[in-house]
N, C-alpha and C positions, 0 to 999 in steps of 0.2 A: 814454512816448508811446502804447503800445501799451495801456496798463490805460486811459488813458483812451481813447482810443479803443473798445475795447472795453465801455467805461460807457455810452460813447452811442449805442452798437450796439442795445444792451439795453435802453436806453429807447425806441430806436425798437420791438421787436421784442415788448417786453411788453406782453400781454395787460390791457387797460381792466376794471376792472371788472364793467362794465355787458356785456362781452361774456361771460363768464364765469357760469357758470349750472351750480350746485350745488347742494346736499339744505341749504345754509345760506339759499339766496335762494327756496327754492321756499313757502316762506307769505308771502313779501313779494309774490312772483310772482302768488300765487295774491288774495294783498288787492286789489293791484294791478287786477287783470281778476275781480272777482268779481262784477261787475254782468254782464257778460257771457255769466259763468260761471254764474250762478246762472238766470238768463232762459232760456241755450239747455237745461239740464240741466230747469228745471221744464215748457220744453216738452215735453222727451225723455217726461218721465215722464205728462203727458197724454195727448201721440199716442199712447203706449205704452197706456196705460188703455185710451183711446179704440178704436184697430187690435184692440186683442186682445178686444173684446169679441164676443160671440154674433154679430151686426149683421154684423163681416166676415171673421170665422175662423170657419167651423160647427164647433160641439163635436162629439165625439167621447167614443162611452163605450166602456169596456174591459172583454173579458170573457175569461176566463182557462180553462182546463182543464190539470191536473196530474197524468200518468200513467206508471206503470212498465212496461214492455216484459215479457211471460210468457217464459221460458227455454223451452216445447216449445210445438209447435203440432199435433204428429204424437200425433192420438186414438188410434191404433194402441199408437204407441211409450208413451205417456203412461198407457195402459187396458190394453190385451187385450196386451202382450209378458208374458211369462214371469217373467222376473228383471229389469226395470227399472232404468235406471242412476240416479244421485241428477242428473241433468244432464235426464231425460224427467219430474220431477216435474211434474204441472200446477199446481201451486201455488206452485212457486220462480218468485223475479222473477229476469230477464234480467240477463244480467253487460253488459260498455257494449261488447262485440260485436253483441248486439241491439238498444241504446239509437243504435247511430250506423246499423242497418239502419233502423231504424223513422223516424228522422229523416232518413235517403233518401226513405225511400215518402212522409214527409209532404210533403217537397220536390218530388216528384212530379209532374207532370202530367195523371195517375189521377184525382188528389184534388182539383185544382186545377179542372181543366177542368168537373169535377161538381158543386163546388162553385158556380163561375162561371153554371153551368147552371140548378142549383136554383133561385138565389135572383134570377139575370136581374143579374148584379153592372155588364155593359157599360152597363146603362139606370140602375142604383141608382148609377151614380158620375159618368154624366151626361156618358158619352163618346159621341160621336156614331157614329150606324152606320156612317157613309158617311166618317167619316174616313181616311186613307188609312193612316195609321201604329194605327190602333183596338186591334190586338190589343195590339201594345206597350207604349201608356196604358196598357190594361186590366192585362196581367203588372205592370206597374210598381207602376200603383196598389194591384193586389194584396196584389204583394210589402209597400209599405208599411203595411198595415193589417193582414196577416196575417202573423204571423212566429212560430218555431219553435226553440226553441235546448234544449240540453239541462242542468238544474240544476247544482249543486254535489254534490248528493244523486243521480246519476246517474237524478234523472227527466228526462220530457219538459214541458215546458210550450208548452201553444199559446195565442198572444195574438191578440185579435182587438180591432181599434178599428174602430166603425162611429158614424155619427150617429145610427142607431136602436139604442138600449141593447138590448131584443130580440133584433133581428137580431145583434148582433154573439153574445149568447151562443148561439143556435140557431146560427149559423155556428162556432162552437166547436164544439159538442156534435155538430153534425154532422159534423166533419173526425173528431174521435174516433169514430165508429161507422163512421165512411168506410174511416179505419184498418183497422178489420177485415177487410171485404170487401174491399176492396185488394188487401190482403196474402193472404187467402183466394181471391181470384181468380189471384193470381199461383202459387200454390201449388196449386192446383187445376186449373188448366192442368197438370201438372207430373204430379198424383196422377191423372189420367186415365190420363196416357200411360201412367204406371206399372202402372196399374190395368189397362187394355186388353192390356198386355204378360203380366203376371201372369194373366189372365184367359184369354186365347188361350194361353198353357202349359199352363194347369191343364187344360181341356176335352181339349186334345191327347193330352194324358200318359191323363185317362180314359179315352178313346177307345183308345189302345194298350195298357191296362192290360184294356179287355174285348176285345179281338184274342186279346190272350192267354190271358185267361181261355176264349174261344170255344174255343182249341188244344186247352188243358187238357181240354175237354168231352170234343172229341173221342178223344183219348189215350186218356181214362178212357174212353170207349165202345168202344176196343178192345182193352180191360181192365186197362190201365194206370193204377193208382189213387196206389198208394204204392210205388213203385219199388224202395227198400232192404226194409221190407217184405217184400213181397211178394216179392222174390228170394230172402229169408233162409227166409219160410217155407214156398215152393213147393223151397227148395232140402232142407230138412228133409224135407219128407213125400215129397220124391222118392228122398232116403236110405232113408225108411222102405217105401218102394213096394218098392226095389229091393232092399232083403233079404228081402222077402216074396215077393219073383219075380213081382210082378203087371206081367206088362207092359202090359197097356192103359192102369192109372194110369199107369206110368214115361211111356206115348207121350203122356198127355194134359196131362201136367207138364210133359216136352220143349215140347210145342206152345206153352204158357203160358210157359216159359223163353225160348223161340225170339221171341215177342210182345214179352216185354221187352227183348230183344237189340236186335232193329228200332226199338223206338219207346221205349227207358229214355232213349238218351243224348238223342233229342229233349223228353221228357218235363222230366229233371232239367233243361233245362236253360232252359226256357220257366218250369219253376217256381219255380229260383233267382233267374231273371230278376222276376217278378212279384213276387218277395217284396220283391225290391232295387225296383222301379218302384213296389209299393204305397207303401212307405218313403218313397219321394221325393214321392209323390201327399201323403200326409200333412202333410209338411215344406211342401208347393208350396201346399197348400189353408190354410193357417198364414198363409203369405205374401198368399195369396189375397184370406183375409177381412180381412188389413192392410189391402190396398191400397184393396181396396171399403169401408172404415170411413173411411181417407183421403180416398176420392174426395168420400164420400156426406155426413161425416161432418166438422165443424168444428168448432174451440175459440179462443173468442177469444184476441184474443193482447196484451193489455194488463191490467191492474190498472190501475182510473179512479180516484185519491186524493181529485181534488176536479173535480167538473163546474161548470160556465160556467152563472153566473146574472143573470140582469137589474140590471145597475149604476143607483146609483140617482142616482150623480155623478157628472160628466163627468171625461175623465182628459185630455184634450184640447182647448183648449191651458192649459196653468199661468202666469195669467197675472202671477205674482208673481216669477217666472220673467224671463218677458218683459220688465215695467216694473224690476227689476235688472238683468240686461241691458241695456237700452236706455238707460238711465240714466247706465253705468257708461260703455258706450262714446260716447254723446254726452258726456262728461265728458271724455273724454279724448282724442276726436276734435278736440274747441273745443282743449283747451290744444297740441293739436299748432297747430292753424291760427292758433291765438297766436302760437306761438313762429318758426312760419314768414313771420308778417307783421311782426312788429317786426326780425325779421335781415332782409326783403324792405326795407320802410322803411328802414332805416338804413344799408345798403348801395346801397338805387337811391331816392334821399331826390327826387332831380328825375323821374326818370321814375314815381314811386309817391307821387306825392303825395296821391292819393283814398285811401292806407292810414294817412294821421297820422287820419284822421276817425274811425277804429276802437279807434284807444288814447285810454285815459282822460287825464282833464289831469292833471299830475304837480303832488303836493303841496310847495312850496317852501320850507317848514317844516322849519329844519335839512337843507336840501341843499345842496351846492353846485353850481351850474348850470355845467358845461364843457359848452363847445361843441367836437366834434370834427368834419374828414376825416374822406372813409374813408379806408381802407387802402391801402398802395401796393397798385398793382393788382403782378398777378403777373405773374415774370419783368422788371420793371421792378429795375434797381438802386436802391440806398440814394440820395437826395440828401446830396452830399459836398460843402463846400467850406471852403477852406482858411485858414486863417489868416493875415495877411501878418506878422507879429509873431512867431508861434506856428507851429512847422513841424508841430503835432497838428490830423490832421484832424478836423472838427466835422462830425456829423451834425444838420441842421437839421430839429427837432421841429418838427413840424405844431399849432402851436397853436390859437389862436381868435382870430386877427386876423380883417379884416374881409373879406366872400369877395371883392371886387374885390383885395385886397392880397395877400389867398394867390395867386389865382392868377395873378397878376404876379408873386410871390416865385418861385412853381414856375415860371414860363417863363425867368425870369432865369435860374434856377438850373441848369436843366435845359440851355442853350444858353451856359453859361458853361463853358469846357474848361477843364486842372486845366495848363495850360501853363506856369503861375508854379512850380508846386510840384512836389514829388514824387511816385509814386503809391504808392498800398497796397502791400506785397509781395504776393505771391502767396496763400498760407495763409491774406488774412484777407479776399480775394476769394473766394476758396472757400469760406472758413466762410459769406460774405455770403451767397454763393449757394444754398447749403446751405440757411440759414436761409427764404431765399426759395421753395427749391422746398417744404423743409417746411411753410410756411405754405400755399401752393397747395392742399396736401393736406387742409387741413381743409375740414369739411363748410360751411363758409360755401362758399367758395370753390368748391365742386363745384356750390353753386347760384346762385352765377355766373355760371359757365363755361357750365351749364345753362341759363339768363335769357340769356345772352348769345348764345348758337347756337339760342333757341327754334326760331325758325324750319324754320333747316335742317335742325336731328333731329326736329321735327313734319314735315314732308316726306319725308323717308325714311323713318320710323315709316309713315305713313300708307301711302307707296306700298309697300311691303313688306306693309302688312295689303293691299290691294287685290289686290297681284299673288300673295299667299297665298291669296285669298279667290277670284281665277281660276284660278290653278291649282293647286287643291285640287278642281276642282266636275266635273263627271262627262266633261266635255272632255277633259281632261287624266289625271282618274286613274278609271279605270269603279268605281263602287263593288261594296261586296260584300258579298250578304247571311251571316248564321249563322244555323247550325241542329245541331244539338246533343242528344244523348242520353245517359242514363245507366243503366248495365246492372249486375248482379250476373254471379259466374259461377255454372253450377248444373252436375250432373250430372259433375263433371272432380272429380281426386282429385293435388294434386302430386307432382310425378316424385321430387322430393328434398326441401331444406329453403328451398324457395319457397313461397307462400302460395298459395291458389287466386286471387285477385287477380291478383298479380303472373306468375303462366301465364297467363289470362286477356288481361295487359297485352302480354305476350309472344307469343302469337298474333296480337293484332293488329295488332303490331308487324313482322309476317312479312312477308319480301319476296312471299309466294305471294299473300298478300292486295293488297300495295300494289300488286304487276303487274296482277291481274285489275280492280281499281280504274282504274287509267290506260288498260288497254284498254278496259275497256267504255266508259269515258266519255271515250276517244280524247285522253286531258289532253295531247298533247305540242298536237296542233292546237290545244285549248282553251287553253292558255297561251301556244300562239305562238311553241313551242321550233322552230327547223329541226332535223330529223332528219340532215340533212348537217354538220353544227355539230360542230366536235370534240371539246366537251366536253357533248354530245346528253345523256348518263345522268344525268351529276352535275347539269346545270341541270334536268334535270326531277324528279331525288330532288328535288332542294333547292326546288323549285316547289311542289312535292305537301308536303313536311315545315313549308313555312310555310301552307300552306292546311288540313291535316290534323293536327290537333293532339287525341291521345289518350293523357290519363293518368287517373292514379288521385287519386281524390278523398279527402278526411280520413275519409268514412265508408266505406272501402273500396271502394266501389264503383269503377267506372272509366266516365269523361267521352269520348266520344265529338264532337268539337267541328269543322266542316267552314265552309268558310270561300268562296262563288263567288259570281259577278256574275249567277247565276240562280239565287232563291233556291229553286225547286222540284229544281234538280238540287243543290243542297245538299244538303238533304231526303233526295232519295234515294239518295247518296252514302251517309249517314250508315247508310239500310237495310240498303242494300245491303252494305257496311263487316261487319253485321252478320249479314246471312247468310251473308259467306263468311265469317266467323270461324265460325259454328255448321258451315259444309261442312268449313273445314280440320279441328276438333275431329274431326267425325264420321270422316273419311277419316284422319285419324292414329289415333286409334283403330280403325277399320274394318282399315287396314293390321296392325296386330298383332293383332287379331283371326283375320284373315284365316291368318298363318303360324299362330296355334296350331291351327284349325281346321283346314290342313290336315296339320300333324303328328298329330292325334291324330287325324283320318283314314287315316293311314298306317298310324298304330300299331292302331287299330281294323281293318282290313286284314289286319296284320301275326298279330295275335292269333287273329283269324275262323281265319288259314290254318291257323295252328297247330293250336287248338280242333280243328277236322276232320279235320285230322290223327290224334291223341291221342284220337278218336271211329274214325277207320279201324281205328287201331290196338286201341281196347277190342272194335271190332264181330268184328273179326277174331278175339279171344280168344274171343269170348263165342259165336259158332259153330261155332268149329273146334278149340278147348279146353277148352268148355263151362265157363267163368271167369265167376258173376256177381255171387258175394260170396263174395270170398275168407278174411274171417275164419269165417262159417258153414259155407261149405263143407269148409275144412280142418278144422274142429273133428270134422264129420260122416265123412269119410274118414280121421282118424283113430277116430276109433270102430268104424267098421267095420273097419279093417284089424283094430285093437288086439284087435276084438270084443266088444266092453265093451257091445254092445246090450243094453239092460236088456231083461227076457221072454225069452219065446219065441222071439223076433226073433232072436235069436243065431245060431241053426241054420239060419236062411234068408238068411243073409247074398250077395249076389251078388261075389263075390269077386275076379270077371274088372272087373264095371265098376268095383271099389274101387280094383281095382288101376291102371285105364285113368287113372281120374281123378288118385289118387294119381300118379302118372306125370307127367299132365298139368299140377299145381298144383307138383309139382317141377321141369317144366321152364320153365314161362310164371308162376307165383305168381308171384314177384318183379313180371314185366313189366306184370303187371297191377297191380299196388298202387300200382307207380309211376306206370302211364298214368292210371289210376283216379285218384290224388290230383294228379299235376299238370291233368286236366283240372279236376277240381273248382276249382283254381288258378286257373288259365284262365279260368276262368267270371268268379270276383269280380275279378279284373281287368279282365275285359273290363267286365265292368258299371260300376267306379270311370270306366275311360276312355269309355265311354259317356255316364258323366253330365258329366264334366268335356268331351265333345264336344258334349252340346244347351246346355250353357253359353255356350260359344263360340259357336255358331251362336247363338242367342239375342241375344250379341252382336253379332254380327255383321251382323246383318239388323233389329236395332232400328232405328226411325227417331224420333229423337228430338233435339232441342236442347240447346244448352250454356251459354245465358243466360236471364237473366233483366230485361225490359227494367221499367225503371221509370217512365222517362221518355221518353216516344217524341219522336223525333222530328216536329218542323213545320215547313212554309217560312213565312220570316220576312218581313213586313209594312213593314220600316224596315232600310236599311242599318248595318250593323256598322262598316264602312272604308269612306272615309277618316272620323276626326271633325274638321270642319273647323273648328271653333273652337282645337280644341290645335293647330292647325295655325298659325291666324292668332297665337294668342299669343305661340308660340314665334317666329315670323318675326319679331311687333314686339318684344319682348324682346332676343333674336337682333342686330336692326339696330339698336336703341336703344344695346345693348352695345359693338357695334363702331366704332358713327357716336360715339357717347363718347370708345371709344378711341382715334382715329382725330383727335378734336377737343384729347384731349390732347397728343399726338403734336405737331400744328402750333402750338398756345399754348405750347408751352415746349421748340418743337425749338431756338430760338438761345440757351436756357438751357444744354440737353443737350450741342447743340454745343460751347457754351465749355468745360464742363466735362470733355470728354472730347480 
């Protein structure tokens, strides 16, 4: 009883032929409707011809320029250095460190805004001056006719489409020579300051190097010429006086000894000084004439492969392109709305009767004409009745009697209870059921359910776009303009193994920045935080971090991107953002600056004392133990003690002072050799920390920046936030989704119910 039963189940449940639609039925499909087919497709392909000609798409011609980025730009580093590395050749092309800087600067604003200027692009593209969004068309339309990308071959290629074939290659050939100066004004800002600082050291350093030389004048005009010299040989011929007994030379030698006593240790040490100061003047004036060949002094910074020449074909629009296209999707846009009208037809056959006029008349040649019903509607049970003979239930097949008979068969049947017989067990009400929600599930059926609730979820669609479309509009949510920059770092050197970028990123990332940011521009008022609110910090970080958005971009560089409801304080958010990252730089370095400069001020301090000291101490010898070059002099007091004067000299030896001296080179020699060479010590020391102190101060008192802006910032013409279109989309999608599910839910809740 059950296999039959189950027989008639299954002819209720299987699938008609005609509803069925495979890769076997689709040329019958397509014979079927190819009058249709072929009419809307030959349309497709004229309007297409038609639309795409000259008349209502203005051509566009394309001009191209193909260039490699130079690896140095520093005329100095590249000419006039010394030993040159293979990385300052002028002639090497750029590795794709330079190929993604070059394609920042082309990205530019520099480039863009001069270009826009030259050629008058607001009036050649036919935007209006007084429009209120103007600048935005104009970037837009920009962006889409000039664009930038870089090869396979690690070049650049710039494209330009214009409708004057001319114009667009002079707009080429001009962004490429724009390139240079660009990037040469940005680097020249850069090689001034450098230049100015190098400049103002070297004149300084002059100026203290003739101070000294002035000293020296003097020294020597109080007869201080050659210091070791002249002690060795005033110290000789006073040997020689003194065995001769001539006292007037001895006093006039004395006197000359006594001179360099006074004024040697200032002498040596103004002239070791000078020697070390000329030394540094040399190395400084080196740097000097770098900085002024960089200042003065440019080298392009590109290899041009191929410049932008007058196209003599349009590249815009392709219209073979277009008419495949258009062709392809009217082709398959018709057999969609085919297949939607005969399942519309044959499912709502009385309410869609103006859809039979759309289908062809069906050939009767070897067919068989069945008349069917639709479908049990869903959540409807099976029509069951029973046998009086036969205790196997009979499911009653929806034939093709006559539609007065069916629907008298169906009310009979439908109002006839199964009170004679017995019922199905359970398991084969549940397969029923089963079988009945799986049908629901098909896509016929969803467009049903669909046809059948039109109304109501066009209603809630619509008000849902309405009520998205109010409050999305400036009532409800105040919009917000952007404004946006992009910077390099310059002049910073990383602490460890971070990039100069990513320190860069990380300064600006500092809380010292984002506080001075929200005080100046008072953000807790401007976003409307109460400062009595408990959680006051976190709502206004978290305020500031969705309005303030700075990272790094693919070409290294770092995006600077600000987000308010005035787009002039935007603007200067974004400046300002920007100066105090150039003030945090300067004052973190300024601060260690600061500590070395004043440690080797100390030490410079510490040394002078010493120095004077170790001068007390020589002055002291060289008076009152007459010690002024102790390798001649001993030489000489031995000679006379020994008496080894060659001549006559022998006999006149003075004996008393041989001895005095002798005496004295035995009991202070030592002190003297020592004080003697550790002042000379003293000296190049002091000199090394002297130079490594105008360093520091050098540093220290620079005033110079950290970045390099590419892209400046502007206030923005067109709000950013809300876009109120993805606004409304999302809402009718959104409610369409749920009013759906929501209409599932009720059509088949007393299915659900039984089942559960």
């Amino acid at each position: 009883m059950c296999s039959h039963f189950d027989s008639h189940r299954s002819m209720v449940f299987r699938k008609d032929d005609s509803e069925s639609f495979d890769s076997t039925n689709i040329l019958l499909f397509l014979h079927k409707w190819r009058k249709p087919l072929i009419i809307v497709t030959s349309v497709a392909i004229i309007a297409s011809i038609i639309f795409s000609s000259s008349f209502f798409i203005t051509p566009k011609f394309k001009s191209t320029v193909i260039l490699y980025p130079a690896a140095s730009n520093a005329v100095s580093k590249a000419l006039l250095t010394e030993n040159p590395s293979a990385t300052d050749d002028i002639l090497k092309f750029g590795a794709e460190e330079e190929t993604e800087q070059m394609l920042q600067i082309l990205n530019s604003n520099k480039i863009r805004d001069k270009v826009i200027a030259k050629y008058d692009l607001i009036n050649h593209y036919g935007i209006s001056q007084n429009s209120r969004f103007k600048n935005t068309l104009l970037y837009d339309e920009y962006d889409q006719n000039i664009t930038f990308r870089r090869t396979e071959f690690m070049a650049i290629k710039i494209t330009v489409l214009d409708k004057d074939p001319q114009m667009a290659a002079d707009i080429a050939n001009d962004i490429s020579a724009l390139l240079d100066s660009t990037k040469n004004d940005m680097q020249q800002e850069r090689a001034q300051k450098g230049y100015s600082i190098v400049k103002e050291k070297y004149f300084k350093l002059k100026d203290e190097i003739q101070v000294m030389e002035d000293s020296l004048k003097v020294l020597r005009e109080f007869g201080v010429i050659d210091y070791e010299t002249q002690a060795e040989m005033i110290n000789q011929q006073l040997a020689i006086e003194l065995a001769h007994g001539n006292k007037g030379a001895v006093d006039r030698l004395q006197a000359k000894l006594d001179v360099l006593a006074k004024y040697g240790g200032s002498y040596v040490s103004i002239r070791d000084a000078l020697e070390y100061e000329k030394k540094q003047l040399s190395m400084l004036k080196a740097k000097y004439e770098e900085a002024k060949t960089d200042a003065e002094q440019v080298l392009p910074s590109k290899f041009v492969v191929n410049s932008a020449y007058k196209a003599e074909k349009k590249s815009y629009p392709i219209r073979w392109i277009i008419v495949v296209i258009s062709t392809i999707s009217a082709f398959l846009l018709t057999v969609v709305i085919i297949l939607i009208i005969e399942n519309l037809s044959n499912y709502f056959p009385s309410q869609l009767d103006f859809l039979n006029a759309f289908q062809p008349k069906q050939n009767n040649i070897g067919a068989t004409t069945v008349n069917k019903e639709p479908p049990i509607p869903p959540g409807q049970p099976p029509q069951v009745v029973q046998d009086q003979h036969e205790m196997t239930p009979k499911v009653i097949m929806q034939q093709t009697p006559e539609p007065e008979k069916s629907t008298k068969q169906k009310e009979i049947i439908t109002q006839e209870k199964p009170n004679r017989i017995d019922k199905p067990d359970n398991d084969e009400l549940i397969h029923n059921q089963e079988n009945q929600m799986e049908m629901y599930f098909k896509n016929i059926n969803i467009l049903k359910t669909l046809f059948k609730w039109k109304i109501h979820l066009g209603a809630i669609v619509l008000v849902s776009i309405v009520a998205a479309a109010i409050f999305s509009g400036p009532i409800f949510i105040k919009p917000k303009f952007e404004s946006y920059a992009v910077v390099y770092p310059a002049n910073i050197s990383p602490y460890s193994e971070e990039s100069e970028t990513e320190q860069m990123l990380q300064f600006f990332q500092s809380k010292d920045i984002r506080d001075k940011i929200i005080e100046k521009y008072d953000l807790a008022k401007r976003y409307k935080i109460d400062p009595s609110y408990k959680y006051y910090q976190t709502a206004l970080i978290g305020e500031y971090q969705k309005n303030v958005s700075i990272s790094k971009t693919p070409f290294e560089s770092v995006k600077i991107d600000v987000m308010d409801t005035d787009p002039q304080v935007a603007c200067n958010m974004v400046n300002d953002i920007i100066n105090f990252y150039n003030e945090k730089v300067l004052e973190t370095h300024r601060t260690k600056y600061r500590e070395v400069v004043d440690f080797l001020s100390k030490q410079l301090a510490l040394k002078k004392i010493e120095i004077d000291t170790v001068e007390a101490h020589l002055l002291v010898l060289r008076q009152q133990y007459e010690l002024f070059d102790y390798p001649n002099q001993s030489r000489e007091i031995a000679r006379g003690f020994l008496k080894t004067v060659d001549g006559n000299n022998s006999s006149n030896i003075n004996h008393k002072d041989v001895l005095r001296w002798k005496n004295n080179i035995q009991e202070k020699g030592g002190e003297f050799v020592f004080y003697n060479d550790r002042y000379y010590d003293l000296v190049k020391e002091y000199g090394a920390n002297a130079k490594d102190y105008e360093e520091a101060v050098k540093n220290l008192s620079k005033e110079i920046t950290f970045s390099s802006v590419v892209s400046k910032p502007f206030p923005a013409d067109k709000k950013a936030y809300p876009i109120r279109w993805v606004i409304m989309a999302i809402a009718a999608v959104a409610s369409l989704f749920f009013s759906f599910i929501m209409v599932m839910v009720i059509e088949n809740y007393h299915v659900v119910s039984k089942k559960l």
